[in-house]
N, C-alpha and C positions, 0 to 999 in steps of 0.2 A: 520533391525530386522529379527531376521532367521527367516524361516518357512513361512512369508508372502507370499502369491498370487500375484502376480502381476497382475492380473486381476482383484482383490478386491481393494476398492477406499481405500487409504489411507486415506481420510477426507471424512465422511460422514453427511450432514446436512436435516434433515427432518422435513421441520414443524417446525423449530426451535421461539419459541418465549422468549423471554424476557421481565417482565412488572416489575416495580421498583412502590412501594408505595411513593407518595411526598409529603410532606403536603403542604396545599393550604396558602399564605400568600396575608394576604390584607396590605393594607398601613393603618397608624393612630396610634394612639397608646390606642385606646380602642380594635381594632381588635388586634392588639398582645397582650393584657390583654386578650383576650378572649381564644388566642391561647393556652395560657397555660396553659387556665383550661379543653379547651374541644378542641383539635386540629384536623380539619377536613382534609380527605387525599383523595388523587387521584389517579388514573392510568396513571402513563406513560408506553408506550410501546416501548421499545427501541428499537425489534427486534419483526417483526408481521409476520410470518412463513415462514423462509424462509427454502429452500431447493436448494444443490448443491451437486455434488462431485468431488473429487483431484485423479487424479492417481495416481502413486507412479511415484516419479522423476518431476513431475510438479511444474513449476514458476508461479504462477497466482497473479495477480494486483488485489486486494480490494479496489475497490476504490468510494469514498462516499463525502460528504461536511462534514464540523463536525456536531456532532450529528445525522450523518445518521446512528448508530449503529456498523461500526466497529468494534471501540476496543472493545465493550461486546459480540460480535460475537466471538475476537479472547481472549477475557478472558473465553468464557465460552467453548472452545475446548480444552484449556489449563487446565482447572478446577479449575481457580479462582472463578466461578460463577456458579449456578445452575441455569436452566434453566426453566422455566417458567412451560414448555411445549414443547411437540417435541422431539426429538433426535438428539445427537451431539454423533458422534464416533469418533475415531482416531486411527489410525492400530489394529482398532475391538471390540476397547475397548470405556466402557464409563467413556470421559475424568473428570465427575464430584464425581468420585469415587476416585481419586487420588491415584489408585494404582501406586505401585513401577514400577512394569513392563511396564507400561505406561510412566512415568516421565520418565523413565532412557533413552525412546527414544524421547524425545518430547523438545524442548525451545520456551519461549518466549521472542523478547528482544522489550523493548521500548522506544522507543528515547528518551523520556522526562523521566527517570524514571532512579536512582540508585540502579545497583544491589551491585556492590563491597564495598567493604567498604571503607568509606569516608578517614579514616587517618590513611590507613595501605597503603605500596606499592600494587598493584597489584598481584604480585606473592605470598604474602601471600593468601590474595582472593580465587588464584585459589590455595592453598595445602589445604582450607578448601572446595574447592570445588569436590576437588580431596575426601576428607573425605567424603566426603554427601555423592558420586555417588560412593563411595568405588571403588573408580578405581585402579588397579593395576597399581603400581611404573612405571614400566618401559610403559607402555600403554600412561599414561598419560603424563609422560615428553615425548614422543617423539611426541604425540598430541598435546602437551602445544609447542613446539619448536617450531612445522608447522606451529600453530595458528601464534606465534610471527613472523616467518618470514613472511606469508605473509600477514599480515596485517602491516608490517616494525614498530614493538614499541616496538622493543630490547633496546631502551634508554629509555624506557617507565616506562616500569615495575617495575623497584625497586623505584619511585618513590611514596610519598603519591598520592593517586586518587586524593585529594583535589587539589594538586596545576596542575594536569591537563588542558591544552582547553575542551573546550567542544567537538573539535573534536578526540582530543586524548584520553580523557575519554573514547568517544565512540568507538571508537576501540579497547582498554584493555576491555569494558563491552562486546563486540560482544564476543572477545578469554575467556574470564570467562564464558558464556554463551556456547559454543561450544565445554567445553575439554571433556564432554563425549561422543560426538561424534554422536547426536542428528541426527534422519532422517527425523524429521519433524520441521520448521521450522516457527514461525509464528513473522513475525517481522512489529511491528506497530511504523511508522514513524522513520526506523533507519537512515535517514539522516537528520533529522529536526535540522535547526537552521545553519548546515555546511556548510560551504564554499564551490566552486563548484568541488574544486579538491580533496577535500575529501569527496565530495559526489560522484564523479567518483570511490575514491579507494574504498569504500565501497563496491559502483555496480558492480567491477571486483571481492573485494574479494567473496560478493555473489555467483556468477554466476561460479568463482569457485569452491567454497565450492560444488556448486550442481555438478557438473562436476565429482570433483573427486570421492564425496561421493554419488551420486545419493541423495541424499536430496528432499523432497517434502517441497516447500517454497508457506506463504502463505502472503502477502507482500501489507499492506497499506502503500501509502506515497499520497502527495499531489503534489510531483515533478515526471512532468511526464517525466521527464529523466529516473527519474529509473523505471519506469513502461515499458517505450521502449526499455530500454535496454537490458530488465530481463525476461518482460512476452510477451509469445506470445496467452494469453490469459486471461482477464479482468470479474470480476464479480461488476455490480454496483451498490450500494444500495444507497438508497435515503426515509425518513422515515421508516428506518426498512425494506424497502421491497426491495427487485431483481427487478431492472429495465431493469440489461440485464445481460447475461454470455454467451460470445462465443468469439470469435478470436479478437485480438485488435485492429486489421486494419477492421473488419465490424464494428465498431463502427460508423465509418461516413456512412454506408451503410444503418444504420439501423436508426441513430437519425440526421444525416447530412442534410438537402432539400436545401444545397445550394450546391456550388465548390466557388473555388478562380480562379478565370484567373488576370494573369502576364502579363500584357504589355507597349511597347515600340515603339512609335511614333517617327516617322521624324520629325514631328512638334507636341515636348512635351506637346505645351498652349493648345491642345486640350480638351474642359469640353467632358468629358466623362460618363456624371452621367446617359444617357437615356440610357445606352448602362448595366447597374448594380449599384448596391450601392459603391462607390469608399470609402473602407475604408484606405489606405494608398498611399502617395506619396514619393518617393525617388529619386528628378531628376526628371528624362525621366521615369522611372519607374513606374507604376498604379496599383498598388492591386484594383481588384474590386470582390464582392463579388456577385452569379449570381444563382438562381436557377438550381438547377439541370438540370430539363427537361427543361432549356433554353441555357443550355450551347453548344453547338454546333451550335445552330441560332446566339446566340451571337457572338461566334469566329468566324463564317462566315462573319458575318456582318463586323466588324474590319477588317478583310483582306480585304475585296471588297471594302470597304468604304475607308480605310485609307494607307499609305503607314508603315507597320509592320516591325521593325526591328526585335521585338523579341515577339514570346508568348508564354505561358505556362496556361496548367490546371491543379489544383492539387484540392484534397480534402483540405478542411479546416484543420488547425490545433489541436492537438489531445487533447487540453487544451480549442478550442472551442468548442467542438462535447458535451465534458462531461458537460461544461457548460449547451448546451442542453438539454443535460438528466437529469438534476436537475431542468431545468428551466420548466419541463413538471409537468401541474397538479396535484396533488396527486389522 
C-alpha cells in the first residue's frame, strides 16, 4: 500500500472486545415450551480486551485451543464482525467500515471455508475476481500465472472446484484469494485437514508470498509445523485473553518449569525414575522429563553415577509448552 510508514503498525488491536448474545437452553420439553414464548439470553465473551501490534512484513502465529477467540479476532480485522468495544485497525483504517481502500489491500482465507465457486473451474473464480477488485488485464494474468505456478495447479484450474481434494481445493482457494495482491494476510487454519506434504507446500508458498511481496501475515493453525516454520513470533490467547506475545522460542522460557534430558546407558535396564519423571523409552534411549532448576544437578548426577554414552538437554517440545499455557488457571 503506497504512502504507508513503516514505523506505523500495520495491525493495530486495542482493547479489543467481542461479546455475542446466546440464548440460554434448558433440557425438557416444558423449558423449550417456554423458550419460545419468553427466551432468556446471555453474555458470551469471545474476545475480553485484548491489545497487540504487527509491523509491516511480519509472520506472527495465533495461536489458541478452539474457542479461545481466534477466528473472531481475525473476523473482526477483516470486517466481517463489529466489535464489541475497543479498536481494531488495519493499514490505518477501521477494518469494520468495509472501505474499498481497505479491502483492495487485505484477505482472509480459511481452511474450512469455500470461497470459489463450487461447479465452475477455478479460472472462472478468479476472472470474477478479477471483476470485484477491478484489476487491470494485463496485472492480473501475470498475478494469476505466478499464483498458479507456484503453488503447481496448472492442471488444476480448468477443472470444477467440486471434483477437487481437499488439498487442491485449497490451493486454487489460497490463488483466488491473492490475485490482488493483498499486503495483509490473515489466514485461519490454511492447512487443516492436509496431508503433510501439502501442508509443507503451503508453508513454503506462504513464506514466499511474504518474501517477495513483504506481506504482513497474521496466521492461526493448530499444527505447529507451520507456526515454526513461518513465525518467529507467537501471540496466545486462551478465553479471549493474551496469555503471551513475544518470540516463539521464549515460549518454554516463560511457561516451560521443566527441560527434557536424553539419555543413554551402558547398561540400558537401569530404573531411572529418581533421577526425573521418565516419559519415553526407545531402546537404550530415556526421555526423562526434569525441572528446570534441577537440571544440571541432574545431569551431573548421571555422569558421576553411571557409565553415559550419550546425553542431551533440550527444552520441551513446542506442542508441550502451549499445552501449558492453556493448562494455566483463567
Amino acid at each position: 500500500m503506497s504512502g504507508m510508514d513503516v514505523s506505523t503498525p500495520v495491525v493495530r488491536v486495542d482493547g479489543l472486545v467481542k461479546t455475542f448474545q446466546v440464548p440460554e437452553r434448558e433440557a425438557g420439553l416444558k423449558h423449550a415450551t417456554k423458550g419460545l414464548l419468553r427466551r432468556t439470553m446471555r453474555e458470551v465473551k469471545a474476545v475480553d480486551g485484548i491489545s497487540f501490534d504487527i509491523g509491516p512484513g511480519e509472520v506472527v502465529g495465533f495461536l489458541g485451543p478452539n474457542g479461545a477467540g481466534k477466528t473472531t479476532t481475525l473476523k473482526m480485522l477483516s470486517g466481517l464482525l463489529y466489535p464489541t468495544s475497543g479498536e481494531a485497525r488495519v493499514l490505518g483504517r477501521v477494518p469494520s467500515k468495509r472501505e474499498r481502500e481497505l479491502l483492495r489491500w487485505i484477505t482472509l482465507v480459511m481452511g474450512n471455508r469455500n470461497q470459489l465457486q463450487w461447479d465452475l473451474p477455478a479460472l472462472d473464480s478468479f476472472e470474477l475476481n478479477r471483476a470485484i477488485y477491478r484489476l487491470p488485464r494485463e496485472q492480473f494474468t501475470e498475478t494469476r500465472d505466478e499464483l498458479i505456478e507456484l503453488l503447481d495447479v496448472s492442471d488444476l484450474v480448468n477443472k470444477p472446484v467440486r471434483n477437487l481434494s481437499l488439498g487442491e481445493r485449497m490451493k486454487v482457494e489460497i490463488v483466488g484469494s491473492l490475485l490482488h495482491l493483498p499486503q495483509v494476510l490473515f489466514l485461519d487454519e490454511p492447512t487443516i485437514g492436509l496431508d503433510v506434504t501439502m501442508q509443507k507446500r503451503i508453508r513454503s508458498f506462504v513464506a514466499e508470498y511474504n518474501r517477495r511481496h513483504g506481506a504482513t501475515v497474521l496466521l492461526t493453525s493448530h499444527y505447529m509445523a507451520d507456526v515454526e516454520a513461518l513465525c518467529k513470533r507467537v501471540v496466545v490467547i486462551h478465553h479471549g485473553v493474551i496469555r503471551y506475545d513475544g518470540p516463539l522460542t521464549g515460549l518454554s522460557d516463560t511457561f516451560a518449569a521443566y527441560k527434557t534430558i536424553g539419555v543413554a546407558l551402558e547398561n540400558g535396564q537401569v530404573d531411572l525414575s529418581s533421577y526425573g519423571d521418565v516419559i519415553h523409552r526407545d531402546g537404550d534411549w530415556v526421555t526423562m522429563r526434569v525441572p528446570k532448576a534441577q537440571t544440571s544437578e541432574v545431569a551431573a548426577r548421571l555422569l558421576s553415577e553411571h557409565q553415559v554414552l550419550d546425553l542431551t538437554i533440550e527444552d520441551p517440545p513446542i506442542e508441550d509448552v502451549i499445552e501449558l499455557v492453556f493448562a494455566q488457571p483463567r
